[in-house]
N, C-alpha and C positions, 0 to 999 in steps of 0.2 A: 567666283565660286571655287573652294577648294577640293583638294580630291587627296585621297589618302594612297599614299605608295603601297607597295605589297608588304612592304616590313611594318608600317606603319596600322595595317588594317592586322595585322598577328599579334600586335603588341594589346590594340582594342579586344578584338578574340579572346587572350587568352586573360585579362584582366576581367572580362566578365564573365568568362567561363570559371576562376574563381575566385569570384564573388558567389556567383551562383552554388557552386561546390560549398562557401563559408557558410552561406544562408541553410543549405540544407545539413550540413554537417552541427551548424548551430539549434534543429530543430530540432535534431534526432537525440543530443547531448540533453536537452530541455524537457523531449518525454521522459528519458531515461530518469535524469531529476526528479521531474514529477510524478512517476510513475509511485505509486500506491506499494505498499509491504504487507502481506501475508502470513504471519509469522506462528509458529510452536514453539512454546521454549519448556521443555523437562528437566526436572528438579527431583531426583532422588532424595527420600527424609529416612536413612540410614537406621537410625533408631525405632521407628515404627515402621518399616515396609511399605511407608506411603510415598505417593507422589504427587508434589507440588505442580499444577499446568495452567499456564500461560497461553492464551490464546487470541492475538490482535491481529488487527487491520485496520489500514487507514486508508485514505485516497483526499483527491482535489476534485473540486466541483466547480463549473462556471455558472454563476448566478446563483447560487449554493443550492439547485435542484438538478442539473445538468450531469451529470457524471462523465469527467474527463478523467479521470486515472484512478485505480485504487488496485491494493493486490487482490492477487484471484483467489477466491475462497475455493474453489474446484478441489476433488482429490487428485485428479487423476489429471493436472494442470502442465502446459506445456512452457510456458512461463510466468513469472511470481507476479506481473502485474498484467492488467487487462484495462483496456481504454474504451469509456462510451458504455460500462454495465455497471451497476450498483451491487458491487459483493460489502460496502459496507454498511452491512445491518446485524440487528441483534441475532436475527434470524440464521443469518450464514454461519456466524462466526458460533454459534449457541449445538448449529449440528454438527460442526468440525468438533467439539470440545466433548458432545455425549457420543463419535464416532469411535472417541479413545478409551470409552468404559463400556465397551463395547459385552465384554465377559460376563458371564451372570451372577460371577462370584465376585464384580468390583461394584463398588459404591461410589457415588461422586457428595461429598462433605462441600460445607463452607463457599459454595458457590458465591462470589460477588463479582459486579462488573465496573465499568467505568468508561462514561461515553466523554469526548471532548469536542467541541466545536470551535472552530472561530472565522467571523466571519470577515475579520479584515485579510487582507493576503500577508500571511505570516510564516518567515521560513522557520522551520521546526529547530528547535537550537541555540539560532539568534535570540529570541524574545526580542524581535523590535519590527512590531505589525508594521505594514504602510497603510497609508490613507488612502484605500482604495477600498470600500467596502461592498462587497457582494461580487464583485468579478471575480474571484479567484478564491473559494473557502476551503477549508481544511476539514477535514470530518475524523474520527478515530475510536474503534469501539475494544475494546481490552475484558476479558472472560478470566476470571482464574477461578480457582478452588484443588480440592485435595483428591486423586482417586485411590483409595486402599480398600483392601480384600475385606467382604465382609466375614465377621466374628462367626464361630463358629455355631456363637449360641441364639445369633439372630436370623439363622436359617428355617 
């Protein structure tokens, strides 16, 4: 039976203390990745005093019902993504977009959307799913249309 020296028991220590440190340091890099986006994007249209708006989110789901990451539809949000809640729906992303024509003198024009799904694990970018279906889906719902003042004569 053998027995480990004092230098020899420091060198075990400290090789799975990191290892341990790699593993968590690799999980916290992997939410961060996966973590879902939240996004406004404003687009001034110069020539008619309108404004073009953009309103998405996306997240990952496990088992494509589970909700493990997507960004936080919240206004008043502490950060861009939230894990374990389902902020992507038409629902969230539809009150964020009518919170911004808020004024009684804007209008919202040309409302369209666009949902995306897929259910094999596919990084955004790449385009090259893996064969792994249903454990890891993608979900993505995007809102735009126009908000400008209404005419004077349709008051």
């Amino acid at each position: 039976m053998a027995y480990c020296t004092g230098e020899a028991k420091c060198y075990i220590i400290c090789a799975m203390k990191s290892l341990v440190l790699f593993r968590v340091l690799a999980v916290a890099i992997a939410a961060l990745c996966l973590g879902g986006c939240f996004s406004i994007e404003r687009a001034a249209l110069p020539c008619t005093n309108d404004e073009h708006v953009l309103v998405s989110n996306y997240g990952w789901y496990l088992f494509h019902f589970i909700p493990v990451a997507c960004g936080n539809a919240k206004e008043d949000r502490w950060t861009p993504w939230v894990h374990f809640r389902d902020d992507v729906t038409m629902d969230k992303v539809q009150r964020r977009f009518m919170m911004l024509a808020k004024d009684p003198e804007e209008e919202i024009r040309n409302p369209t959307y666009t949902t995306y799904e897929s259910v094999m694990l596919e990084i955004p970018g790449l385009n090259l799913p893996l064969p792994v279906p249903y454990l890891l889906t993608y979900r993505e719902i995007q809102l735009s249309g126009i908000i400008s003042k209404k005419k004077e004569s349709q008051q």
